[in-house]
C-alpha positions as CSV (number, residue, x, y, z in Angstrom):
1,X,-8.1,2.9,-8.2
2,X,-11.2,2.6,-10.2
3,X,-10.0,5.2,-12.6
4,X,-6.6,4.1,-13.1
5,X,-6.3,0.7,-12.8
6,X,-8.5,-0.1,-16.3
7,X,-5.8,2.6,-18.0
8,X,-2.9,1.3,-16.8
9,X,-1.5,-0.4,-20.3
10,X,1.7,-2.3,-18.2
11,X,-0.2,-4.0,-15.9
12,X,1.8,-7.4,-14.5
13,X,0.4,-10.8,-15.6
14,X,-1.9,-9.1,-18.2
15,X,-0.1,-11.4,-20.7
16,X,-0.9,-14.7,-18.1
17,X,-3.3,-16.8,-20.4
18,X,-5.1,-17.7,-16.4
19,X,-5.4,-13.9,-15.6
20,X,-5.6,-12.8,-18.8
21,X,-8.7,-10.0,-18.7
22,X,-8.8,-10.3,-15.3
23,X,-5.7,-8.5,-14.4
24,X,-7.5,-5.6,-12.6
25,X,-9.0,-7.8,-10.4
26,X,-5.8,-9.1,-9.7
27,X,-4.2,-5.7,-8.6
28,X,-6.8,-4.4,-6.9
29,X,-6.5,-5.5,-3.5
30,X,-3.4,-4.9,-3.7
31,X,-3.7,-1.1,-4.3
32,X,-6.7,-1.0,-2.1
33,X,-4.8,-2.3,1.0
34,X,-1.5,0.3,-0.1
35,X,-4.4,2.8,1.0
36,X,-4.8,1.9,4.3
37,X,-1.8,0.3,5.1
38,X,0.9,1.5,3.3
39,X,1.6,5.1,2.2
40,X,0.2,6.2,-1.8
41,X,0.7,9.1,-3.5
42,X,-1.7,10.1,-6.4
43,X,-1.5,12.8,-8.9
44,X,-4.6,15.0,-9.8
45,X,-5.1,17.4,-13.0
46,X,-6.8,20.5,-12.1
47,X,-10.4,18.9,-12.3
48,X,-9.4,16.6,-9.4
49,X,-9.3,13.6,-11.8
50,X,-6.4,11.4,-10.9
51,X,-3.4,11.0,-13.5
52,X,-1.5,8.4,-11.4
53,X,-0.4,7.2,-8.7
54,X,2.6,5.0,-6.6
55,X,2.5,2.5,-3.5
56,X,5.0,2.9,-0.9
57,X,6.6,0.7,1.8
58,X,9.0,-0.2,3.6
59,X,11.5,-3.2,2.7
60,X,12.0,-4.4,6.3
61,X,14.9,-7.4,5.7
62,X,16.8,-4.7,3.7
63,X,16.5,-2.5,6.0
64,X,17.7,-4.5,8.5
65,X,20.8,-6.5,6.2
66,X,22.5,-3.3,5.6
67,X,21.8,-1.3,8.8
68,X,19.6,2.1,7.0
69,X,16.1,2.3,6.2
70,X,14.9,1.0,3.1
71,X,11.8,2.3,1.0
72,X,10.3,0.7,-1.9
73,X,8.4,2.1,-4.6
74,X,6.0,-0.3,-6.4
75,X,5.5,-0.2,-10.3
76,X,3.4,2.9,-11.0
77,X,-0.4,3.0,-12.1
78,X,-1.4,6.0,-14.6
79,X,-3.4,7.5,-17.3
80,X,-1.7,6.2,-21.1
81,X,0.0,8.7,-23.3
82,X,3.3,10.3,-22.2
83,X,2.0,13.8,-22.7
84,X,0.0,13.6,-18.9
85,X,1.2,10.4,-17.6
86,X,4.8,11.9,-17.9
87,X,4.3,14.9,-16.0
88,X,2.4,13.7,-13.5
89,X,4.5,10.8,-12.6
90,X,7.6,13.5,-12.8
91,X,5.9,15.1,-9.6
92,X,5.1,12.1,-8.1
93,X,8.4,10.4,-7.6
94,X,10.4,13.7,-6.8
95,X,7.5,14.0,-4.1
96,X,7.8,10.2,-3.3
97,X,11.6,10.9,-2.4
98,X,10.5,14.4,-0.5
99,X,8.3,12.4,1.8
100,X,10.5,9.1,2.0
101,X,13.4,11.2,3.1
102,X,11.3,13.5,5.5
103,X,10.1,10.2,7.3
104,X,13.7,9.3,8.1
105,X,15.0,6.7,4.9
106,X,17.9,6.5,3.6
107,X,17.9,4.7,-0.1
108,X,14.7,4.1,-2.1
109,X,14.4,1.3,-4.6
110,X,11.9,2.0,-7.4
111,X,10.7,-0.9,-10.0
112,X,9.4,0.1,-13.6
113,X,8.3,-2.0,-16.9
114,X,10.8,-1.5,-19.6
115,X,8.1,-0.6,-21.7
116,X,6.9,2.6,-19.9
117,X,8.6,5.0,-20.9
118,X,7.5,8.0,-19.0
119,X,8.4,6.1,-15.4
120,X,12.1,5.1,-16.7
121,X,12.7,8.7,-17.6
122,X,11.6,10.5,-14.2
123,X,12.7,8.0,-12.4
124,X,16.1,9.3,-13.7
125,X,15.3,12.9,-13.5
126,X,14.3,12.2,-10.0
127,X,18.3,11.4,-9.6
128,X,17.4,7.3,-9.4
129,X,19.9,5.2,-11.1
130,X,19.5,2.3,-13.5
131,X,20.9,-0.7,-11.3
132,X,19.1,-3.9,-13.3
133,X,17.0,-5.5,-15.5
134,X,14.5,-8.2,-14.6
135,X,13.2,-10.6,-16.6
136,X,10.2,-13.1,-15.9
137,X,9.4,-16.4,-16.9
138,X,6.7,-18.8,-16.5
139,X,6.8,-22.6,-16.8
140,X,4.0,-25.0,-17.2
141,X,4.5,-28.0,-14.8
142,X,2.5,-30.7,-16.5
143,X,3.6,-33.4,-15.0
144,X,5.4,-34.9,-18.3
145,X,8.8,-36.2,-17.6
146,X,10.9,-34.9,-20.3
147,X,14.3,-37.1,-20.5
148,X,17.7,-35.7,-19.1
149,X,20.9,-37.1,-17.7
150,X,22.9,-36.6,-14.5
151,X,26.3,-37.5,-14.2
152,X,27.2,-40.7,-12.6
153,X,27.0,-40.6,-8.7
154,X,24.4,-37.8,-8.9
155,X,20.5,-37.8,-8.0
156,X,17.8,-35.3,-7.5
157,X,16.2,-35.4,-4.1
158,X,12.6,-33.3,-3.6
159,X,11.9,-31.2,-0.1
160,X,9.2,-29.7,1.2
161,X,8.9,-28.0,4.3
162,X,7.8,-31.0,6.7
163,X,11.9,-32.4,5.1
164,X,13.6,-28.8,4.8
165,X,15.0,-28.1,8.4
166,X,16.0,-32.0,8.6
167,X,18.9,-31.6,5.8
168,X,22.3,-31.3,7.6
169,X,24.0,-28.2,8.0
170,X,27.0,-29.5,6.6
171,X,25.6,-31.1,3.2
172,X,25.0,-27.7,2.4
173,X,27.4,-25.6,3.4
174,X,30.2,-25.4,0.8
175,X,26.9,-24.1,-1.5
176,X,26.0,-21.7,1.5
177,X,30.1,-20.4,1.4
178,X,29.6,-20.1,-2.8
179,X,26.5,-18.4,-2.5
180,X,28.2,-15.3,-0.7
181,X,30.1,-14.7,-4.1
182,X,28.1,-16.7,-6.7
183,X,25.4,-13.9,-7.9
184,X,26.9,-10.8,-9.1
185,X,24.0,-9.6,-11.1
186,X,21.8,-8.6,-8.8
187,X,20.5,-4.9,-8.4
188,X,22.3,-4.1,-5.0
189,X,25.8,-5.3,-5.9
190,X,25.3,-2.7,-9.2
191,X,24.4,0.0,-6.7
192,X,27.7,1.9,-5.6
193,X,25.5,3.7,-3.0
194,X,25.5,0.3,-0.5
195,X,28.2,-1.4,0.8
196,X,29.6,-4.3,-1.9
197,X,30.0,-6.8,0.4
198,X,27.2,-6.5,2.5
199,X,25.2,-6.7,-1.2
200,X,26.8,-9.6,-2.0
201,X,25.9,-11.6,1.3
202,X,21.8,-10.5,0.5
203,X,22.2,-13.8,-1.6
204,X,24.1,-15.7,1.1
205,X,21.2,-15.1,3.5
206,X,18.6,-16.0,1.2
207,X,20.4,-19.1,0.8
208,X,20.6,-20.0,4.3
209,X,16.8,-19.3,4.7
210,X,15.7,-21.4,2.2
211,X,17.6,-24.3,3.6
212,X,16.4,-23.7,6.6
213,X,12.7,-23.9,5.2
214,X,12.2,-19.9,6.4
215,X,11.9,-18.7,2.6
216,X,11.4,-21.8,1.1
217,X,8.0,-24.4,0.6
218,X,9.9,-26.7,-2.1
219,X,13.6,-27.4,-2.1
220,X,15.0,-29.9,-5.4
221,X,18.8,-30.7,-4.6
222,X,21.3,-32.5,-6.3
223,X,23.0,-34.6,-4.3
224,X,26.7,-36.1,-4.6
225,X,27.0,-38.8,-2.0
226,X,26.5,-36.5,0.9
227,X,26.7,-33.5,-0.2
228,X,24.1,-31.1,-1.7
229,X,25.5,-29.6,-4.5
230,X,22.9,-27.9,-6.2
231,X,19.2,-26.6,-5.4
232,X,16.5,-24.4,-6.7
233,X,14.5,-23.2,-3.8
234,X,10.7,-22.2,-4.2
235,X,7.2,-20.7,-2.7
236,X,3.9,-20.5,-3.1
237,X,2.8,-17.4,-4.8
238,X,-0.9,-17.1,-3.0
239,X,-2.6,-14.0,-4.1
240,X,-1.4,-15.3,-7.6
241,X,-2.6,-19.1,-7.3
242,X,-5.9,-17.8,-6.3
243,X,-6.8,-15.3,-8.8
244,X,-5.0,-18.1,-11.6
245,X,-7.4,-20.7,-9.4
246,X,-3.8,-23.0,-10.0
247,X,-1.1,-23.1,-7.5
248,X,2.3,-21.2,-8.6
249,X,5.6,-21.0,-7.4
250,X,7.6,-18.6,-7.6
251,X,10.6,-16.1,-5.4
252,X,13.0,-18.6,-5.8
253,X,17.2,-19.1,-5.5
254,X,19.4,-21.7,-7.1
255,X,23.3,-22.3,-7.5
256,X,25.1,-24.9,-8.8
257,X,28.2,-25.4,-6.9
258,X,31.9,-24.3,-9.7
259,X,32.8,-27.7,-9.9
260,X,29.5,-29.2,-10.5
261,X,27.7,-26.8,-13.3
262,X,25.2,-27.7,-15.9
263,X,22.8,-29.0,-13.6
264,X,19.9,-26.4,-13.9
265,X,18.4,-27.5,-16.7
266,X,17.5,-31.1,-14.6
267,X,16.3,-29.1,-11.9
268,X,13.5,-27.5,-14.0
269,X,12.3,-30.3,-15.9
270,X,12.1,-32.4,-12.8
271,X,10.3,-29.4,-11.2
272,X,8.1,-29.7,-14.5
273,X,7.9,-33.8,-13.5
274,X,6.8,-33.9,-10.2
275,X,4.9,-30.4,-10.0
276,X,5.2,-29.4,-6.5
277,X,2.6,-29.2,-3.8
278,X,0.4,-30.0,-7.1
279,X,1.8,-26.5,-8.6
280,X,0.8,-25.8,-12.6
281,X,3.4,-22.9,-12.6
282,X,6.6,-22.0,-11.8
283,X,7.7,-18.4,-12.4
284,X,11.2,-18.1,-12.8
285,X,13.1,-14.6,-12.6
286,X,16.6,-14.0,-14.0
287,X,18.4,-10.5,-13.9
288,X,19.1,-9.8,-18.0
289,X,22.8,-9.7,-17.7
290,X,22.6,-13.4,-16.3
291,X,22.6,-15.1,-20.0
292,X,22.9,-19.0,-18.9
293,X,19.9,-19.0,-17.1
294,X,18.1,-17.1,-20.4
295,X,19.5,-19.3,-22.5
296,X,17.9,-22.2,-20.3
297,X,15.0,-20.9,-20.0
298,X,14.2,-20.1,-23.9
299,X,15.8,-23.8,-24.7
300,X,12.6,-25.4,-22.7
301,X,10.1,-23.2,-24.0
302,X,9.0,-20.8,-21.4
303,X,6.8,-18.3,-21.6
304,X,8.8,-14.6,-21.4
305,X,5.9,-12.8,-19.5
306,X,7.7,-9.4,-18.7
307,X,10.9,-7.2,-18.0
308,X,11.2,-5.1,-14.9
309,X,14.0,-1.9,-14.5
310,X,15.3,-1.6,-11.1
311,X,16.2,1.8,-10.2
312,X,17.9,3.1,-6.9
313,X,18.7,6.2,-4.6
314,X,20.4,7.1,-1.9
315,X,18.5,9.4,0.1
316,X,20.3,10.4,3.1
317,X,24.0,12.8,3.9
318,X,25.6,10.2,1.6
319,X,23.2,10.5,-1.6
320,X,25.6,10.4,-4.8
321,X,22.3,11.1,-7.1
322,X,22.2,14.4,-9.0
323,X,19.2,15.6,-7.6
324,X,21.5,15.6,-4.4
């Protein structure tokens, strides 16, 4: 980790004016704990001088939603320069699906920075298929109320999780039935190696979690009379506030329901108003092919921080990859 981590040029938050040089600090644990709790792979040259390496681990909800193990393969760490960190990241992600399928899973998602090159290409060769792009956001909450306008009978209500589990079932359950249908840009309805409809309810299920409180901290509706109809869900992002020394939010889900669209835009600069749980952040992720929310976010002036390429494979009897 020592080794790699200070060459790695596509390092997340690198760009993050509060991480800034600091980014290796960031990852560290992170890699550090992949080594002892978590399996890693890492490619030498003949010297015995690492060239790169990848975290693995299991995605235990997935797993569970669609009934098959699951693997995930982190965003890669390597040397620069195609002409090594190529090759050995070639060998490392066909070995990555060797030893994923030897310990019994079936599909492996892989993430990569659009900008790297070298992992975008073997993941291919290693028979992975492009199922996504995503791209990341981040908005300062300052605390200034910018103006906007609701329509008439309509009014932002704020949540957090002492409020969450309180909300009726019922105010939020025409948004909980749209949510099973609503996002169709996500990476799993794009793979044609899991089930459609099972990919499709991933959404639904984070939906019903965060207005339960179980995957939410910070819940903003819109309310019509009473009836929820529209959210934007949030948590804390911990190892991320503390190495920013600010709180952020972040792994969020909103809808608006059909007959009541247009509402995002309030919902963020109301987030930006009341900054949750005293939160200067919010990150916001969109997948690229979803262009309202892109076109939201560049109207109010966040800050574009990266794009992510989701790759996937199946890796059992029913793999449709190439590689076979």
């Amino acid at each position: 980790m020592a080794t790699l981590l200070p060459l790695e040029p596509y390092l997340a938050y690198a760009n993050f004016p509060p991480i800034g040089g600091r980014a290796v600090d960031f990852h560290r644990p992170h890699w550090l704990a992949a080594s002892t709790a978590g399996a890693l792979l890492v490619a030498r040259d003949d010297g015995g001088r690492p060239l790169a390496a990848l975290r693995l681990s299991r995605r235990a909800f997935e797993s569970e939603h669609f009934g098959m193990a699951m693997a995930a393969i982190d965003t890669p760490i390597a040397v620069p320069g195609d002409e090594l960190r190529l090759p050995a990241l070639r060998a490392l992600y066909r070995a990555a699906c060797d030893v994923l399928r030897a310990d019994g899973y079936a599909h492996v998602s892989a993430v990569s920075s659009t900008q790297d090159r070298a992992a975008c290409w073997a993941l291919q060769e290693a028979g992975c298929f492009h199922v996504g792009t995503k791209i990341s956001w981040m908005a300062p909450l300052t605390g200034e109320r910018r103006p906007y306008t609701l329509p008439a009978g309509l009014h932002i209500e704020l949540h957090d999780r002492t409020t969450i589990p309180a909300l009726a079932r019922s105010s939020w359950r025409r948004l909980y039935e749209w949510s099973g249908r609503a996002f169709d840009r996500g990476p799993f309805v794009f793979d044609a190696g899991v089930p459609y409809e099972r990919a499709a309810a991933v959404y639904q299920v984070w939906t019903e979690k965060a207005f339960t409180g179980e995957w939410a901290e910070v819940l903003l509706v819109v309310r019509a009379g009473d009836e929820i109809v529209a959210f934007n869900a949030m948590q804390r992002l911990p190892e991320l506030s503390a190495a920013a020394g600010a709180v952020i939010l972040g792994r969020g889900i909103g809808a608006s329901l059909p007959d009541h669209q247009g509402l995002f835009t309030a919902l963020q600069l109301e987030c930006a108003a009341v900054r949750p749980l005293g939160s200067s952040y919010l990150e916001n992720e969109t997948q690229s092919a979803t262009v309202p929310s892109i076109n939201v976010f560049g109207k109010l002036g966040h800050r574009c921080l990266r794009s992510m390429a989701s790759f996937h494979r199946r890796l059992d009897a029913d793999a449709r990859s190439p590689a076979g």
